[in-house]
DOMI-761769 format. One line per 3 residues: number of its first residue (from 0); their letters; for each residue x, y, z of N, C-alpha, C. Coordinates in steps of 0.1 Angstrom, whole numbers, m for minus. Example, Ala and Ser with C-alpha at 12.3 -4.5 7.8 and 13.67 -1.06 7.14 Angstrom:
2
0	as	132/m57/78/123/m45/78/132/m33/78 ~ 128/m22/71/137/m11/71/129/0/79
This chain:
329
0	xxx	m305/597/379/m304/611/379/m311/617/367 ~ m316/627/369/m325/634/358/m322/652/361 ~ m323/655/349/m322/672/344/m330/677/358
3	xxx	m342/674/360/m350/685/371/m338/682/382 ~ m327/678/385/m316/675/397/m314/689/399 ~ m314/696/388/m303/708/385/m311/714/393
6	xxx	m304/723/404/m313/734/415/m308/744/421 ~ m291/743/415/m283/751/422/m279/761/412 ~ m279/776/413/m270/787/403/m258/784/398
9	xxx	m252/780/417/m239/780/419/m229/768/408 ~ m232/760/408/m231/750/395/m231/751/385 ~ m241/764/381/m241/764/368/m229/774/365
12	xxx	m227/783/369/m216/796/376/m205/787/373 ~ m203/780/381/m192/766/382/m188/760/365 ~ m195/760/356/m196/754/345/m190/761/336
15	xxx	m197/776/337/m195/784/331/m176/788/331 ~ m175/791/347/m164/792/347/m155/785/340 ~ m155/770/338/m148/760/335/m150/762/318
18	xxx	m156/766/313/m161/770/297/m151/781/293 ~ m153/791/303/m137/798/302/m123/794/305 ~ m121/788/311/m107/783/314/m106/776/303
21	xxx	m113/770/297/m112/759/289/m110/761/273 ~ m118/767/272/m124/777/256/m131/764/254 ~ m144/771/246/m157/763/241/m153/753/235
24	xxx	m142/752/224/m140/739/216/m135/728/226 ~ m128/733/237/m121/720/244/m127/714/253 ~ m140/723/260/m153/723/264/m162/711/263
27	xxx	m164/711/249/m173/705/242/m167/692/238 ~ m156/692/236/m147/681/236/m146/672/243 ~ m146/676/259/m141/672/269/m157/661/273
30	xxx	m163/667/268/m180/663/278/m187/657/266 ~ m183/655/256/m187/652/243/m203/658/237 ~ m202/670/240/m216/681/233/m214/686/218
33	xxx	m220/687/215/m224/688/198/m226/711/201 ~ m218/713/192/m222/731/195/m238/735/194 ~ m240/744/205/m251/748/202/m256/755/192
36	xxx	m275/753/189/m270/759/171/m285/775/178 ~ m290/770/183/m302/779/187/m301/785/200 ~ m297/778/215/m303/781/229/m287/784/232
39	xxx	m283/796/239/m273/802/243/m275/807/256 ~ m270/803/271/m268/814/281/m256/822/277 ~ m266/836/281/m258/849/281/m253/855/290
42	xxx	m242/858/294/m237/866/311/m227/874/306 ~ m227/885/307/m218/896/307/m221/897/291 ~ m230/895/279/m230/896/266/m220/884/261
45	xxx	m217/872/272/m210/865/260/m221/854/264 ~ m216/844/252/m231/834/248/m223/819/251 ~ m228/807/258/m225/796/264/m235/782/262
48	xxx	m229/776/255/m234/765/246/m247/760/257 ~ m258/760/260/m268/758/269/m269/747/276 ~ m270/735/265/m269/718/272/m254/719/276
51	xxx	m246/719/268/m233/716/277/m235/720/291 ~ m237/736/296/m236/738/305/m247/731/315 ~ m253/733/312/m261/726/323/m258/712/324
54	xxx	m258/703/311/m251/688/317/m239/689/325 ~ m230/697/319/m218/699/333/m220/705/350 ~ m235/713/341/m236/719/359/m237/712/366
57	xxx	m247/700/364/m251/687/369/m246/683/374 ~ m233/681/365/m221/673/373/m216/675/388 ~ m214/693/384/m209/700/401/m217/697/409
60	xxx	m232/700/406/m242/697/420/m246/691/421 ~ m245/673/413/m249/660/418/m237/649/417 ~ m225/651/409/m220/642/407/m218/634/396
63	xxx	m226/637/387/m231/626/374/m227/637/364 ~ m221/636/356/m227/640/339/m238/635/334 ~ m244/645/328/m257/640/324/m255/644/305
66	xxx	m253/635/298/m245/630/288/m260/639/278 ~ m257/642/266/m263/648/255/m276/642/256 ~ m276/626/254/m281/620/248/m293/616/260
69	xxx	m286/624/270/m297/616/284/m309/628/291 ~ m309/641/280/m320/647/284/m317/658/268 ~ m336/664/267/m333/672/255/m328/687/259
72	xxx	m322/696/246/m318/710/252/m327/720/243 ~ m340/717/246/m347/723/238/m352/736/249 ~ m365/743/241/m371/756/252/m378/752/265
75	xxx	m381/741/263/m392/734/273/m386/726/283 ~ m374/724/287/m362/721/289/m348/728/298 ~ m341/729/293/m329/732/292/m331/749/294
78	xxx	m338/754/283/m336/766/290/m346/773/296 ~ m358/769/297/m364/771/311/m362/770/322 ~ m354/760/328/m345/754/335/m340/765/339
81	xxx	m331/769/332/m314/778/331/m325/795/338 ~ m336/793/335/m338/811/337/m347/808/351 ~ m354/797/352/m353/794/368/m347/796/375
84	xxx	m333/794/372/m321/795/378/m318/809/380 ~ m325/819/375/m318/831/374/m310/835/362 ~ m305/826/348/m296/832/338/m307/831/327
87	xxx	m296/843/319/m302/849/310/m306/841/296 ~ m313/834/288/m311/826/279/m314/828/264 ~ m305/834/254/m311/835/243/m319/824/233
90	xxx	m330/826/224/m337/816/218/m335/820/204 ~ m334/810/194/m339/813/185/m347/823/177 ~ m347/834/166/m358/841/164/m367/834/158
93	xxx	m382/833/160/m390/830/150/m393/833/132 ~ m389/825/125/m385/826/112/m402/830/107 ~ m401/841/98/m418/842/91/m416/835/81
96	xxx	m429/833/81/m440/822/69/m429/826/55 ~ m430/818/44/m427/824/32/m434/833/23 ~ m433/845/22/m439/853/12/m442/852/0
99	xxx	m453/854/m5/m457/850/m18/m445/854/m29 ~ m437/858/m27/m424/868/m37/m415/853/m36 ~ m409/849/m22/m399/834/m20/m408/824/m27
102	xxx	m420/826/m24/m428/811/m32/m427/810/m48 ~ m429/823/m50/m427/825/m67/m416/820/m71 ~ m404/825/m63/m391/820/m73/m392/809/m73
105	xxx	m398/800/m57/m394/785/m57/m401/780/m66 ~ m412/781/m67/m421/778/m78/m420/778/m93 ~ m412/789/m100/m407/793/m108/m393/778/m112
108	xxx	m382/782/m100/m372/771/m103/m383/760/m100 ~ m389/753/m100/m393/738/m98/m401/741/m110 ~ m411/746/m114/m417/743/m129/m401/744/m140
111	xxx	m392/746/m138/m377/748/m153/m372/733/m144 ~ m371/729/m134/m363/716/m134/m368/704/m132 ~ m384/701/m129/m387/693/m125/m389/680/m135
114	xxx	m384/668/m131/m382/658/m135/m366/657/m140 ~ m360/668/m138/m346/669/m141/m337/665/m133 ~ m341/671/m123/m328/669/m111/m337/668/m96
117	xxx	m332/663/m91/m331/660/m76/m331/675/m67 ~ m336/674/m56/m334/688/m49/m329/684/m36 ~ m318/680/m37/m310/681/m23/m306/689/m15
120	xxx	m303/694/m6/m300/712/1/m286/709/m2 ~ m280/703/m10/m261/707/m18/m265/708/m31 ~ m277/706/m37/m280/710/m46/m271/724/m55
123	xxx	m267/726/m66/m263/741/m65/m275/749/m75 ~ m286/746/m74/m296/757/m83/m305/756/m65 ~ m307/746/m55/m309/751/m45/m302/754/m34
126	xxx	m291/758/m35/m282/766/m29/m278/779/m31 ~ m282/780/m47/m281/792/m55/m294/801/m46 ~ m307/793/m51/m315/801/m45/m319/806/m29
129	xxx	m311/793/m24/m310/799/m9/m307/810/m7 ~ m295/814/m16/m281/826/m15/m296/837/m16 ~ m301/838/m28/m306/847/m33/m318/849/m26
132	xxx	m326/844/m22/m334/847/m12/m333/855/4 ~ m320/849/5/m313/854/20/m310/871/16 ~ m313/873/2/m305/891/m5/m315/897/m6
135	xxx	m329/888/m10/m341/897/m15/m349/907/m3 ~ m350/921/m5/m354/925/8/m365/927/11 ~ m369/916/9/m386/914/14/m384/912/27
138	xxx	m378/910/36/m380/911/53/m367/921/54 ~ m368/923/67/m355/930/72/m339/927/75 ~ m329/931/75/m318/924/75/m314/915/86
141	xxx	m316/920/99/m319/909/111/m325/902/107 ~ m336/898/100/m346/888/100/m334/878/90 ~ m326/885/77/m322/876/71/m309/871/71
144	xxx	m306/877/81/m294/872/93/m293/862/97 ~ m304/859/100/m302/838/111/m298/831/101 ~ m286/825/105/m281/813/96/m293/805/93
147	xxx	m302/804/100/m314/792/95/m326/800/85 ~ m325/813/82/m336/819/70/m334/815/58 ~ m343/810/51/m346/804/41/m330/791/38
150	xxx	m322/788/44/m312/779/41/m315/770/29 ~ m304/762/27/m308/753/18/m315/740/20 ~ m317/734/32/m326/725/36/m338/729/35
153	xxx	m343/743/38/m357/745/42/m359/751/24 ~ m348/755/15/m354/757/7/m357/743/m4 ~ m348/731/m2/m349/718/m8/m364/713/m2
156	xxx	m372/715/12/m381/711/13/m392/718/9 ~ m390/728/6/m403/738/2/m408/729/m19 ~ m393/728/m20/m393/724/m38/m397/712/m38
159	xxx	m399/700/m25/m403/690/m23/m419/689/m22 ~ m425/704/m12/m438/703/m12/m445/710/m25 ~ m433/716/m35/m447/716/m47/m446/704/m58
162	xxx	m437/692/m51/m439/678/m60/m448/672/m57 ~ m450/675/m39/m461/669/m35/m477/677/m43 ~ m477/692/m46/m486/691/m53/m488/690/m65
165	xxx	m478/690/m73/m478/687/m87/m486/675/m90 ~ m500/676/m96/m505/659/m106/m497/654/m114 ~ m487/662/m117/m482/656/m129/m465/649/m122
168	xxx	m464/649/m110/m453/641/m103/m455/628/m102 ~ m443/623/m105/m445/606/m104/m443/598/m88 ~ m434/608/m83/m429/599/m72/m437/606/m59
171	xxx	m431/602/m48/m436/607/m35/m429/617/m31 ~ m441/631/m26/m440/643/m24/m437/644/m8 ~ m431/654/m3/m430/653/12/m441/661/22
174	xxx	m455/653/22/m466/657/25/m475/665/18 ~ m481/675/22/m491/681/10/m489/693/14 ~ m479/698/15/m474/715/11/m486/724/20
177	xxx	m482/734/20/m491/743/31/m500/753/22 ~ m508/759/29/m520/764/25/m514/776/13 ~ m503/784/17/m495/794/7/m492/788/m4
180	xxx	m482/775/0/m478/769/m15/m488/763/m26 ~ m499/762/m20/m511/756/m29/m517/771/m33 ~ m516/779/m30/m527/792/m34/m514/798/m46
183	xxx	m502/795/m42/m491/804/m53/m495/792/m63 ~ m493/778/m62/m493/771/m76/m505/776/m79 ~ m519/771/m78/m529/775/m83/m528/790/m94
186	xxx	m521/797/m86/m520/810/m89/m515/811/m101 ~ m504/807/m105/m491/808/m113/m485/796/m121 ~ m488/785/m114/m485/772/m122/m491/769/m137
189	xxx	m500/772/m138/m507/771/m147/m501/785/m162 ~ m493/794/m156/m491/805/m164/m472/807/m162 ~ m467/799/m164/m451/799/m164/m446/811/m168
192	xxx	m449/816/m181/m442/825/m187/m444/837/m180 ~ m458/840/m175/m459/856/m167/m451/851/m157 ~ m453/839/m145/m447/835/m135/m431/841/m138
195	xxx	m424/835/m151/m409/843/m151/m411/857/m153 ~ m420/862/m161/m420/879/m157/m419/884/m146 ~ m429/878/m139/m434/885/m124/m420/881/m117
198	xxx	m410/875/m117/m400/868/m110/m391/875/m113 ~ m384/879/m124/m375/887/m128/m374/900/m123 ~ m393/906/m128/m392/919/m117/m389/919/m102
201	xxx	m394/910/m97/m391/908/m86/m373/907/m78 ~ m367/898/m89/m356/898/m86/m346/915/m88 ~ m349/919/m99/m342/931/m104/m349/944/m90
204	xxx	m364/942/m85/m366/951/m72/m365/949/m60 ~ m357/939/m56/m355/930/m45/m343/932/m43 ~ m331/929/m49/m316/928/m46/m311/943/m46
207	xxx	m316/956/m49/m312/965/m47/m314/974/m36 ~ m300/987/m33/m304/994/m21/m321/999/m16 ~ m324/1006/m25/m336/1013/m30/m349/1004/m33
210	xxx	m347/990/m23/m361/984/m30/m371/992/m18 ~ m382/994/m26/m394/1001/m14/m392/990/m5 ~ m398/998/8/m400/993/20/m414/991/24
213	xxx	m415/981/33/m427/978/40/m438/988/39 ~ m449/987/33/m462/996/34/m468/997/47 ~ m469/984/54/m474/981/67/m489/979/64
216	xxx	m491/978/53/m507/975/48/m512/955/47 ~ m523/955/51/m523/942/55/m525/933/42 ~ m530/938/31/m527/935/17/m517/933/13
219	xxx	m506/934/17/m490/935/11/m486/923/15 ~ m495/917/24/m486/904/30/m496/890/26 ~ m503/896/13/m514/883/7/m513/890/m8
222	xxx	m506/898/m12/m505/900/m24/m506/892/m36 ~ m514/889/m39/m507/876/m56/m496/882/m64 ~ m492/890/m64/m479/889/m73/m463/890/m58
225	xxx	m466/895/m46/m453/891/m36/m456/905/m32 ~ m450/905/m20/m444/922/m14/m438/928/m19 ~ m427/924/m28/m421/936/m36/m430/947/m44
228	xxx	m433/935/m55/m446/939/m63/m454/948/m58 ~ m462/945/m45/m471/954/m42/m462/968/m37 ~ m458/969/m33/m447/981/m24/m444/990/m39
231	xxx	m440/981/m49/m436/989/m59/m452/999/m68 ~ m458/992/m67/m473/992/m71/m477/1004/m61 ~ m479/999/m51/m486/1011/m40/m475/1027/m47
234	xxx	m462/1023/m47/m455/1034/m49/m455/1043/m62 ~ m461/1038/m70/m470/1043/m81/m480/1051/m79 ~ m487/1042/m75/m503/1048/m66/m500/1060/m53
237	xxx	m491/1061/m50/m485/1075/m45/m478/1084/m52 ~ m473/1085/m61/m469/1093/m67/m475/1109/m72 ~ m471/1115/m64/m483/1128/m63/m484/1135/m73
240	xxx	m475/1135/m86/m475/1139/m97/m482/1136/m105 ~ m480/1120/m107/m493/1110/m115/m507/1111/m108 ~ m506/1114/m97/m521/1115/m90/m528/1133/m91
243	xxx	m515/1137/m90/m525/1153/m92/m527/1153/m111 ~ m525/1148/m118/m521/1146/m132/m533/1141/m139 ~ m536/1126/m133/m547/1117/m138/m561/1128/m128
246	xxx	m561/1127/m114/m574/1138/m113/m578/1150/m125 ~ m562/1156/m126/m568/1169/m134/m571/1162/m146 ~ m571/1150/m151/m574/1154/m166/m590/1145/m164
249	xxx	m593/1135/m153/m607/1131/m154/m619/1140/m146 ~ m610/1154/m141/m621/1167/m138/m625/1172/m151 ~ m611/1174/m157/m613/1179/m172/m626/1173/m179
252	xxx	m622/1163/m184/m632/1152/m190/m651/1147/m185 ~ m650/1152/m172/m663/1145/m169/m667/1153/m158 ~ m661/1163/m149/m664/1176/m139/m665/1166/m125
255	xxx	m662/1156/m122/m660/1147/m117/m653/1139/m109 ~ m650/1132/m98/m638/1124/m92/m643/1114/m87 ~ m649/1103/m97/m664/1096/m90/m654/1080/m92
258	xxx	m657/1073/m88/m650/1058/m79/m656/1055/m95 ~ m646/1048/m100/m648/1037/m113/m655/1022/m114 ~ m652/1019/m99/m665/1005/m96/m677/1013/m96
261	xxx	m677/1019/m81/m689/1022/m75/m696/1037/m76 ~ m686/1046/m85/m695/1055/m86/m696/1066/m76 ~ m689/1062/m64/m691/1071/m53/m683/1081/m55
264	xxx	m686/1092/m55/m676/1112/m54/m682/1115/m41 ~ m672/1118/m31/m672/1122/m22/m676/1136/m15 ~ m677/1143/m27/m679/1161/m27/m696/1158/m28
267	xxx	m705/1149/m33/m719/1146/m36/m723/1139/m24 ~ m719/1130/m23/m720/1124/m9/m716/1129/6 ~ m708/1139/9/m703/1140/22/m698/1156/16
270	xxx	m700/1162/9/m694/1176/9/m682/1177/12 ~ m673/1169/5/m660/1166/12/m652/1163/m2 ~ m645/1172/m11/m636/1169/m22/m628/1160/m19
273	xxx	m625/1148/m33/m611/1144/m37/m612/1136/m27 ~ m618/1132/m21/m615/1115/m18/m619/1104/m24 ~ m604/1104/m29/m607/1093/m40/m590/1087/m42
276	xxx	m588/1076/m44/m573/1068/m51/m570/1068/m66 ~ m560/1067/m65/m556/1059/m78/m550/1045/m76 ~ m556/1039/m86/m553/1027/m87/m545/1020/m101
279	xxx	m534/1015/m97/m523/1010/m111/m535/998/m114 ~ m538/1001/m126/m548/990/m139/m534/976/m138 ~ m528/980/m145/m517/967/m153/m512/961/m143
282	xxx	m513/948/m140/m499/940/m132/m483/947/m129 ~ m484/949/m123/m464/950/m130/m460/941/m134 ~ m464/928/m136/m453/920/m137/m455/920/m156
285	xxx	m468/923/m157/m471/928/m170/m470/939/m179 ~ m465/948/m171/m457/963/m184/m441/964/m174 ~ m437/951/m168/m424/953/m171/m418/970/m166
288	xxx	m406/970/m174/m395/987/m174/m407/1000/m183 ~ m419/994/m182/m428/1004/m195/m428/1017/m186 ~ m429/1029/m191/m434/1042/m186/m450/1044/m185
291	xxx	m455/1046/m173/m467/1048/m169/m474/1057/m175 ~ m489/1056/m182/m498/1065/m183/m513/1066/m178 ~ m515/1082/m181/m524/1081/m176/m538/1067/m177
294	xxx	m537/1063/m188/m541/1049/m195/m544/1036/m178 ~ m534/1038/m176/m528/1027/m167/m535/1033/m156 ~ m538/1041/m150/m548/1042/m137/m559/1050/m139
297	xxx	m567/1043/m123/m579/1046/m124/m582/1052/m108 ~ m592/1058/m109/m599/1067/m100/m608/1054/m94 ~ m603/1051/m81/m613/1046/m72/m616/1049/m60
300	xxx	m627/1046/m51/m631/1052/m34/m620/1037/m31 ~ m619/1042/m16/m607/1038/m10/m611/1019/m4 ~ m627/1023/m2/m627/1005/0/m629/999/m14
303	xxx	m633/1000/m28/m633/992/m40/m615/992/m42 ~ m609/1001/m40/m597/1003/m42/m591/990/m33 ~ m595/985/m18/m592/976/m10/m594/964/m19
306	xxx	m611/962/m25/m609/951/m28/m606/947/m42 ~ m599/954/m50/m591/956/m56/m583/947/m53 ~ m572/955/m44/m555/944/m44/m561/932/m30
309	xxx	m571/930/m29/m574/916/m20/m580/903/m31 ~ m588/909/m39/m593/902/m52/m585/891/m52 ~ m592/885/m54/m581/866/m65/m588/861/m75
312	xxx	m586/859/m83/m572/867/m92/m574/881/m91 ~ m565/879/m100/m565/899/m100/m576/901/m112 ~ m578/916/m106/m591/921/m114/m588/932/m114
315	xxx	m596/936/m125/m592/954/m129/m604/958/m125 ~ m602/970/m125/m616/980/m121/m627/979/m129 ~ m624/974/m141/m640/975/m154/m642/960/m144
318	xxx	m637/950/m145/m645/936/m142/m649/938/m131 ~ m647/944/m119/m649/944/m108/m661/954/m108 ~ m666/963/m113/m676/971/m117/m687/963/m121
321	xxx	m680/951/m133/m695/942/m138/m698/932/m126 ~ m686/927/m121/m691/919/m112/m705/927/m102 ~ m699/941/m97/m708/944/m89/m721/945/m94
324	xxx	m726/949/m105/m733/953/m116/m741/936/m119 ~ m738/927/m118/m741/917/m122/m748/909/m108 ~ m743/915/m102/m744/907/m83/m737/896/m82
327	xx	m725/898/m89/m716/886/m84/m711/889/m71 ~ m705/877/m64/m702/878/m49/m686/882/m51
């Protein structure tokens, strides 16, 4: 007997029913199924351990139990299967990549413990950070809802793949880390101390009501310093006070509103005033709780301004000027 047996609704109907009579624990007891942790049929809004049911459906419309161990209850499977059938089947949400902001802290704790301790997921500095990651509101609260977001397994393996790239690790790493976690060491490994600045801010703009929200800008999700950072950053750079403030005083100064790379004023070019940005000069993670001045930003056109926060490393507006100036790439 094999899972494709399963052909009838009515069976599964049958299962279900018996899932109620029974309640899930005695259910699962009875047929020896392990609780579902991902794939749920849903009928009337209540949710029904997926393999159980269908191994028991089996039962009704062939006779057999078809035991845990004797088919898988994955998507390609089990619940494919089940919506063939006509029922409804919840899946798992897709978990996003880790943000350069989660890589920092992990990055951050593994450069303070490494060679110290072990990273087990009962670990309690990675259990800690599980906790704190699950708070920081760099995704949305559904997103940090699934028992399985950032947990402590997936964060003990993340602190595993930067052993694997650490040179300076003695033992064996668990493969060679993904293309994010190599671009954040690179990034930051080499600079610990700003790495805990940039981390701190992060943590003190992250755990609160009021952290900015999603820019929707496609920069914010390759940031080098994390999405917080940049959100906080952009929200500077909007600031219409600071922006009507720094124009008036570099009209004052120079009669002017001309791009600081490239030069370009938009009233000379296109008869078209004041298209132009401002751009936060300083890191955040480098003036910290400091009060902004006009010092700190600059007048740029809207694409040097793009490649600005795309840059790696980060670059200010004078180097990025010489670069162009020099015909660097």
């Amino acid at each position: 007997m094999a899972f494709a047996d399963l052909t009838d609704p009515e069976a599964v109907r049958k299962a279900i029913a018996e899932f109620d009579e029974r309640g899930r624990e005695a259910f699962l007891d009875e047929y020896g199924f392990h609780p579902a942790r991902d794939y749920f049929v849903v009928v009337d809004g209540k949710r029904y351990d997926s393999k159980a049911i269908a191994g028991v459906a089996h039962l009704y419309e062939r006779g057999v139990l078809l035991t845990p161990g004797e088919f898988s209850g994955g998507d390609s499977t089990v619940a494919t299967r089940l919506e063939e059938l006509g029922f409804e089947v919840s899946r798992p949400a897709n978990l996003p990549d880790w943000s350069v902001d989660e890589l920092m802290l992990a990055l951050d704790l593994y450069l303070r413990t490494r060679g110290q301790i072990g990273y087990g997921a009962s670990t309690t500095v990675v259990t800690d950070l599980s906790a704190e990651l699950r708070s920081l509101r760099i995704f949305p609260a559904h997103v940090r809802a699934n028992p399985r977001f950032r947990n402590p397994s997936g964060v003990a393996l993340k602190l595993h793949n930067f052993s694997s790239i650490d040179p300076d690790h003695e033992g064996q790493g668990m493969g060679h880390g993904g293309a994010g976690d190599r671009r954040v060491w690179e990034g930051w490994a080499f600079r610990p101390e700003e790495l805990a600045q940039a981390v701190a801010l992060i943590r003190a703009r992250g755990e609160t009501d009021d952290a900015p929200e999603d820019t929707g800008e496609e920069e914010e999700y390759e940031a080098p310093e994390g999405r917080i950072l940049f959100r906080e950053h952009r929200r500077y750079e909007r600031d219409r006070k600071l922006i009507a403030k720094k124009k008036a005083a570099v009209l004052k100064k120079t009669g002017r509103l001309a791009c600081e790379v490239c030069d370009f004023e938009s009233s000379e070019a296109y008869d078209v005033k004041g298209v132009i940005d401002i751009h936060h000069v300083v890191p955040l993670h480098k003036i910290g709780e400091s009060v902004t001045t006009m010092n700190d930003l600059a007048l740029v056109c809207p694409t040097c301004h793009r490649v600005l926060h795309k840059h790696r490393p980060i670059i200010t507006p004078g180097e990025l000027r010489a670069k162009r100036q020099s015909g660097d790439s």
